[in-house]
C-alpha angles and dihedrals in degrees: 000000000000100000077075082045091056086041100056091040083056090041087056100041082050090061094041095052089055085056096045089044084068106058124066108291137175122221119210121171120202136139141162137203127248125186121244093222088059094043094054095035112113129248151063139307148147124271087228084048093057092049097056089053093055092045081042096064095064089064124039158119152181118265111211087258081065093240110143099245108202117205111216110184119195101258091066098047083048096060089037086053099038085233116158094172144354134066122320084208097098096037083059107040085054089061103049104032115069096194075061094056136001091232113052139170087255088069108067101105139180135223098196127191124214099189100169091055090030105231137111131233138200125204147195105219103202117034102181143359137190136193124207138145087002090300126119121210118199129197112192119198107279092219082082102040096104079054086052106044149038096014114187103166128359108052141092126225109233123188110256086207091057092050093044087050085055113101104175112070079219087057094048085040085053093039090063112039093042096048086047091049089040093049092040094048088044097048091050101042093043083225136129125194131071117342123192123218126191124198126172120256093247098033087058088051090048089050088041095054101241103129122003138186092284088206087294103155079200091056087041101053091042091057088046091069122093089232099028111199100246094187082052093046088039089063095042096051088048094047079052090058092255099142103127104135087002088152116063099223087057091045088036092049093033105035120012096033086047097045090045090052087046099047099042087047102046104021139062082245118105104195134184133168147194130191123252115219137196095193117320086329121098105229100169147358120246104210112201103204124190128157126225099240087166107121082348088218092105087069105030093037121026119190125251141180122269094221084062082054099048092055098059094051089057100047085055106038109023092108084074115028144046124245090250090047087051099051091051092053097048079056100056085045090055076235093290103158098207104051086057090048094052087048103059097039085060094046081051090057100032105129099227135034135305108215096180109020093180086062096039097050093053089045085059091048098048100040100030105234092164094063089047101109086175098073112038133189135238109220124255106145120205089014090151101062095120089092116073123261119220110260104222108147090185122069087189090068086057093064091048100053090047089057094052101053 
């Protein structure tokens, strides 16, 4: 049975994470919040689409025609596209041309239901999107932004370094709908420990992504209802020439077996799944969820590479440090961002002179000024411009440099 399957897979993460503990390791914590109503909508997207949304969320705001506006700056696409060096340029015209590219931001689309006023709606996620100075700015539709901001209730937090890991747009699909049905039913049953999840067949490939209502008013009407008819919807999206995955075996070898792979290898989430038959015919698909809680670091702080680290030190601090200073900073930090971070915003503010910034930075680190209430400090920001900055006008060179030492 597959719930012992699910328990073997966790008993062996558990081992290997007591390997990996050992070895040098970088904990970032970040997360974001997603909306269950926008997890469980149906429709299609990118994976990439999905990604920025997900970097998107840890810096926006509000314009004054009340559409979210996410704030994307070029460290972070570079991580997302693995780019060291070179223009963003093309990574960006190919997600946003389609002539470009056949996929593109502009796709990710919703099919919405509005059961209490009984009506159905269809959205365009992302309505605009410009690129200056390396950085990438998203709107997304301001129909959804009571879905985007400001969740109270209703919503699951999802790791930003497990969606970034995800390669298939049908694992990050997975990713969120089973991690949003595992945490509700938890949190309702009080209980750990494996949950099992059915979807119809139909109904899965509806929330993957797979087929969609193709502005059919049949296909439309049907989903509006509170119990939709799937064998009905099944023979509407094949007379519209939706037959992409159309035999189980193909769906099961090229989308569930390879979303399961990706999700038990790079998430906190441990999935296995049987098929459930009426006959000889596959109907639906029975998920068994469990999280590895093991260690919980996996979920709470996922590793990362120091060289990722690096470049955002010196995207925030190279005015006033070298590479090399930099690099010793990030070690006395043990490569915690934030408490570099907090370190240099209160050498920015200290009210008197730093002589030697490089020392006085590691002092901070080391001895938590910043965290020292006691002894507040008066604002004079830059305060410590009498030593020269370095004078580097590209910050492409700075990469560079960092990938040569």
């Amino acid at each position: 049975m597959n719930i012992k399957g699910v328990q073997k897979r966790k008993a062996l993460i558990v081992g290997e994470n007591m390997k990996d503990n050992k070895k040098e390791q970088l904990a970032v914590r970040q997360s974001y919040k997603k909306s269950n109503e926008l997890i469980n909508a149906m429709g299609k997207g990118t994976a990439l689409s999905q990604k920025l949304f997900a970097i998107g969320m840890q810096n926006i705001t509000i314009d004054e025609t009340n559409n979210v506006v996410a704030t994307i700056y070029g460290t972070e696409l570079r991580k997302m596209f693995k780019s060291t060096s070179g223009s963003l340029y093309e990574h960006i015209e190919a997600l946003c041309d389609r002539q470009v590219k056949g996929a593109t931001i502009f796709d990710w689309n919703l099919l919405m239901k509005d059961k209490e006023n009984g009506k159905i709606e269809a959205h365009q996620v992302v309505t605009d999107a410009s690129f200056k100075n390396g950085t990438l700015t998203l709107r997304y539709n301001n129909s959804l932004t009571d879905k985007i901001v400001n969740l109270q209730k209703d919503y699951t937090v999802l790791s930003l370094a497990e969606t970034l890991k995800l390669k298939s747009v049908y694992s990050l699909r997975l990713y969120e709908m089973l991690k949003s049905a595992y945490d509700y039913k938890k949190a309702i049953t009080k209980e750990s420990g494996v949950q099992v999840f059915d979807y119809n067949l139909t109904e899965l490939k509806l929330e993957l992504g797979i087929i969609n209502s193709g502005g059919d008013n049949k296909i439309k009407a049907e989903l509006e209802k509170d119990f939709p008819d799937y064998d009905k919807i099944d023979e509407l999206v094949e007379k519209n020439g939706q037959t992409k995955y159309k035999e189980y075996k193909i769906f099961n070898r090229n989308v569930l077996a390879k979303a399961k792979d990706e999700l038990n290898l790079k998430t906190s989430l441990i999935v296995e799944y049987d098929p459930i038959k009426s006959g000889r015919k596959t109907v639906g698909i029975r998920f068994f969820v469990d999280k590895n809680d093991s260690g919980n670091e996996k979920e709470k702080a996922q590793v990362v590479n120091k060289d990722e680290v690096l470049d955002e030190l010196i995207e925030l601090m190279h005015d006033y440090f070298k590479i090399k200073e930099i690099r010793e900073i990030a070690e006395v930090a043990q490569y915690d961002i934030e408490k570099v971070r907090k370190a240099y915003d209160y050498m920015l503010d200290y009210n008197s002179t730093v002589d030697v910034p490089i020392a006085f930075m590691k002092q901070c680190i080391k001895e938590e000024y910043y965290n020292n209430k006691a002894n507040p400090i008066k604002s004079k920001r830059n305060s410590f411009n009498n030593f020269e900055q370095n004078k580097v006008d590209d910050f492409e060179e700075l990469e560079k440099q960092l990938l040569d030492n």
